[in-house]
N, C-alpha and C positions, 0 to 999 in steps of 0.2 A: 592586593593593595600594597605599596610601597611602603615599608619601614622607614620611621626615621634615621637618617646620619646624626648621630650624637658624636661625631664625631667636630661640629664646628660648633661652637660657641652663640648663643642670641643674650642680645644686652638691650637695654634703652640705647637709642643713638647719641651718641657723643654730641657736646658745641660742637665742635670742631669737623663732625663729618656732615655739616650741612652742603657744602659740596659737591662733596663726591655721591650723598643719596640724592641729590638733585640730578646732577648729569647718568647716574646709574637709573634710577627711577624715568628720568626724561625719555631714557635710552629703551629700555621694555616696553616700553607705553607710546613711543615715538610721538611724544609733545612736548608742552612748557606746563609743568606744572606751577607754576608762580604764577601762570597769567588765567588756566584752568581752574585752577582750584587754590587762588588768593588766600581765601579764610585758614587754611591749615601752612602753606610752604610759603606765605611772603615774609613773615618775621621768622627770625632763623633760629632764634630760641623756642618760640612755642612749635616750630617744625621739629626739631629735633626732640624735645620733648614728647612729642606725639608720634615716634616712630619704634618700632622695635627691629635689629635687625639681627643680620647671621655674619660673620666673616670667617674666610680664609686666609691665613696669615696676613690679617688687617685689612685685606681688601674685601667691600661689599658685597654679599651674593645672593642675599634675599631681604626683602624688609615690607613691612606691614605699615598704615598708617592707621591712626584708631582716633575717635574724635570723640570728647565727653559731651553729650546733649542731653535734653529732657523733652517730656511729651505734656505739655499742659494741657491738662482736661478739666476745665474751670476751676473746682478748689481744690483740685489735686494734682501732682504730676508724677511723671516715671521716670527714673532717667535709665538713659540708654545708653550704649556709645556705637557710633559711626564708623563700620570697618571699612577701609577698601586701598587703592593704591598696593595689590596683594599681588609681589613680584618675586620671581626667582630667576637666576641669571639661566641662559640657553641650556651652558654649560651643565650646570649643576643640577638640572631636572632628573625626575625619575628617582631622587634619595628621598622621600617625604621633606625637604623642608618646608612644602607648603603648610603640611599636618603640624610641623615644629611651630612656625608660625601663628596659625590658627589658637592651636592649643595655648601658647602663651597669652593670645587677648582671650582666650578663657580665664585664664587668671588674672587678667588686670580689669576684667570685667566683675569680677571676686569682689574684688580687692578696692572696687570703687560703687559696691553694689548695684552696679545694674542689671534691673529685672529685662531688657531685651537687648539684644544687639541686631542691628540693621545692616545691608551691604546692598550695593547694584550689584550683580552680575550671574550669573550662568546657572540654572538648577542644577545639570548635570554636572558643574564644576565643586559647588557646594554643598549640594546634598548632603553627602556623602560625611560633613564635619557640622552636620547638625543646623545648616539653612537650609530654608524653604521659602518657595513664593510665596508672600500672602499680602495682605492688605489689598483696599482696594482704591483704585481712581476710576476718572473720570473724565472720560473724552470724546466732547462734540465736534461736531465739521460745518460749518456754516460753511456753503455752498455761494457761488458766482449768483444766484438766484436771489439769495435775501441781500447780495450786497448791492446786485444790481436795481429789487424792488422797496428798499427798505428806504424810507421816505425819512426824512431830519433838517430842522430848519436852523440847528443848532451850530458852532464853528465850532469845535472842540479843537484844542490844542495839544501837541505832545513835547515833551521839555525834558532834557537828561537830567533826572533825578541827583547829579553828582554837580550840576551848575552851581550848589549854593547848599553849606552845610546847613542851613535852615527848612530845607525842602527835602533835603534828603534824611533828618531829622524827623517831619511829618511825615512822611513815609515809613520811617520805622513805629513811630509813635499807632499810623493807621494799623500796621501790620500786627503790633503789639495789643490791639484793641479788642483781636479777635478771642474768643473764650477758649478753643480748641486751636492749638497750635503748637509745633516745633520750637523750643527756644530759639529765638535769634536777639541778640543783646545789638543793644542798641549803639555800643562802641564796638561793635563787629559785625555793623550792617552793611555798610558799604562792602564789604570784604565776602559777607556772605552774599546777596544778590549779583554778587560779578564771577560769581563761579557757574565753572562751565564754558566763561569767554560767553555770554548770553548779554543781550542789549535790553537795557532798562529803560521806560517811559513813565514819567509824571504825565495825569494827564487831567488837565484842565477844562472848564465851564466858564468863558471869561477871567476873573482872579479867582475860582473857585475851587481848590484840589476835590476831586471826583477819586482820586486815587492812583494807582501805579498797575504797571503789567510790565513782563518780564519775556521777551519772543527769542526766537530760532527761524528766522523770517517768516514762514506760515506756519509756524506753530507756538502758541502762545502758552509758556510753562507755567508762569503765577500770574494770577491776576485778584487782587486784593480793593475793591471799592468802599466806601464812603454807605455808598447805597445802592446794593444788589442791583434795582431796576435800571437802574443808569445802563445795567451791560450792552444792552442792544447800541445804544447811542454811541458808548465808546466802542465797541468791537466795529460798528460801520464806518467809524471815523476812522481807527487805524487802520482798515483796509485800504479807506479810500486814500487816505496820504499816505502809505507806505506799500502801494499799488499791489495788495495781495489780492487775488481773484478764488481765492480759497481759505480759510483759517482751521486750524486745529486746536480746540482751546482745552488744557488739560486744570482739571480741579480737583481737590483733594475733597472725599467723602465726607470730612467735615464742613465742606463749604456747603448747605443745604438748600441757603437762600439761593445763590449761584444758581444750583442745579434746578432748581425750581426754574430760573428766568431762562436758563440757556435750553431747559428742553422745551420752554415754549417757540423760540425762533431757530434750531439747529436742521441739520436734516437728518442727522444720525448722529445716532449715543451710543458708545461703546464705554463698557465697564472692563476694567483689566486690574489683574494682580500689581501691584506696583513696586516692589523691591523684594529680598530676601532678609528672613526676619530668623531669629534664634533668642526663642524664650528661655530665661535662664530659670527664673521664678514663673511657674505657671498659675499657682493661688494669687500671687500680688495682679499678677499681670490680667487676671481675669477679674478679680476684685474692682479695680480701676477703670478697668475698659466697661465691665457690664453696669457699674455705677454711673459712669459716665451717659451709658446709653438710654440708660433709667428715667436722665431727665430731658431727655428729649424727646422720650416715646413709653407708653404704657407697657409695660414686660407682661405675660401672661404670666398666671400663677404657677408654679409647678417646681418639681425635682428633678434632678440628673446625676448622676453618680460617672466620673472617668477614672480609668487609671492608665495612666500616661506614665510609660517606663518604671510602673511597677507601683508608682508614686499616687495615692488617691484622693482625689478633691470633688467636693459634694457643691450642685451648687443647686440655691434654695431659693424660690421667688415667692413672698408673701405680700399680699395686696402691695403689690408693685414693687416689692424692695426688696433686690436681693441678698442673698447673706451666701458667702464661698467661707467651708472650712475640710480640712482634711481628716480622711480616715485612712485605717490601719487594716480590716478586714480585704479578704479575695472579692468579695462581689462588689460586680461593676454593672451599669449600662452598657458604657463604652470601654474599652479596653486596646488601647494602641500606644505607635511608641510616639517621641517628640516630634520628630520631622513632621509626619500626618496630622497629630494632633495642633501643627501651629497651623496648616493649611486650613484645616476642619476650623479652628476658634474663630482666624481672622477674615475669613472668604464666604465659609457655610459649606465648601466641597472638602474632597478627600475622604468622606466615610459613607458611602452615599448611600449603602444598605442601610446604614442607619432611619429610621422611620417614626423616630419619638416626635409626635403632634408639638408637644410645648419647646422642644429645643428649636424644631424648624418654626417656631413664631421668635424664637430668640434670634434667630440666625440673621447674619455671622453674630455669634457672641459677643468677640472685639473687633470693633468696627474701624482697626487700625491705619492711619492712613499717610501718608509721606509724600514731600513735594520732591520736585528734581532737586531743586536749592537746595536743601535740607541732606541730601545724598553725602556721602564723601565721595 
């Protein structure tokens, strides 16, 4: 494993070097960040603020982007922050500065208490600094078959969401309606939904908002309604006006009703890990998630004991309500380190010898879940 070079300098990003981390960052990543990813590089103050980098004699040569969010789970939430935009110049590969990097949003993850950090990209790339895949989604295929037999006397409309600050208003107001969700503030909606460079649709029942959906030509990333059952109607309508003969519709595990409607009209359901997660706090972070899940589904009674890096949390289900506190003694159930243990909490894999009846009725423990918008 490569040592870091302590020999260059990492600071927050200067005002003044929003520039040069735009055309450096543009330049590793071969795009346009301002038009990809709005929400963090189009205001040049909170971009700057949100970067941490490395220089050699002034010039940029590695830089991180970090995003502050939370995870609302009805009366509670976690906050998080959003890693990614994780660059180091050709040149200077091979000294750790990615580990330099890394490590520093360990500390400002500290320093602004968050119990997880989230990223897209590589296991093999991040493992290694304490990410892992976990969480899970969800994603159906509606086939040439249901669009060509799926019967509707309805005209359904679709309408750029960004037509008229009053609709694009309702649209966040809808989004914000939901009891499990990702912060999205509602003066940084527009900015969040257009990340990615991904096209938006309001979509209408005569003057009626039914809701919004969020595509990559056949492949639809968000889709947030009014009322669940509606989905057949609008998913055949945007087939039929935006001439797709296949759709891929991706939902986050918290969307339940969704997945209720779509596995009755799909052809296939595939489940998959959806980003890299690094729990900092694993008693908060398991408190939260398994309360959450509490009240959406009956917990079997029972006990479990982990020790995760040495570190031990008990966790304790009494006629339905859990209770997570830590111990100090060797004995464990489980006994592994973080990495494993976040795939194990958020997915139900990674420990698979394990065999305890009341954890596999709990499984996944944290039922954590993340959309692409929501990504950095």
């Amino acid at each position: 494993m490569n040592q870091a070079d302590t020999n260059y300098p990492i600071t927050l990003a200067a005002y003044d070097d929003y520039n040069e981390l735009l055309r450096f960052e543009n330049k590793v990543f071969k795009t346009s960040f301002t038009k990809i990813m709005p929400k963090l590089y189009r205001d040049k103050e909170k971009c700057t603020e949100s970067h941490i980098v490395i220089k050699d004699n002034g010039k940029i040569i590695a830089a991180l982007a970090f995003y502050d969010t939370k995870l609302l789970l009805g009366d509670s939430e976690m906050k998080a922050l959003g890693i990614g935009s994780v660059a180091v110049d050709k040149k200077y590969r091979g000294r750790g500065l990615m580990r330099t990097l890394l490590e520093e949003a360990d500390k400002i993850a500290a320093e602004k208490g968050a119990e997880v950090a989230v990223l897209s990209g590589y296991r093999q790339r991040y493992s290694r600094f304490g990410f892992e895949r976990g969480g899970i989604h969800h994603t159906f295929t509606l086939s040439n078959y249901f669009i060509n037999h799926f019967r509707s006397k309805k005209k359904l409309k679709f309408q750029d969401p960004f037509s008229s600050a009053d609709l694009l208003q309702k649209c966040a107001k809808l989004y914000n309606s939901e009891i499990n969700r990702w912060e999205r503030k509602e003066t940084e909606f527009s900015d969040i939904i257009s990340t990615w460079n991904l096209d938006s649709y309001a979509v209408f029942d005569e003057h009626r908002l039914l809701g919004f959906l969020i595509s990559e030509r056949d492949e639809i990333k968000d889709i947030y309604l009014s009322n669940p059952v509606d989905v057949a109607e609008v998913l055949y309508a945007f087939a039929k006006s935006k001439h797709r003969w296949t759709l891929h519709v991706k939902v986050t595990d918290f969307q339940k009703e969704l997945i209720r409607e779509l596995s009755g009209i799909s052809d296939e359901h595939r489940i998959s890990e959806d980003a890299s997660y690094k729990i900092y706090d694993f008693k908060s972070f398991i408190e939260k998630m398994l309360k959450y899940k509490a009240k959406r589904t009956e917990l079997v009674d029972g006990e479990v004991s982990l020790k995760i890096d040495g570190r031990g949390i008990r966790i304790r289900c009494a006629g339905g309500v859990p209770d997570i506190s830590e111990f100090d003694n060797e004995n464990a159930d489980i006994k592994t380190d973080a990495v494993t243990a976040t795939r194990f909490l958020t997915t139900g894999f990674g420990i698979e010898e394990f065999n305890n009846p009341v954890v596999n009725a709990w499984s996944p423990i944290c039922p954590v879940s993340i959309s692409t918008i929501d990504e950095v």
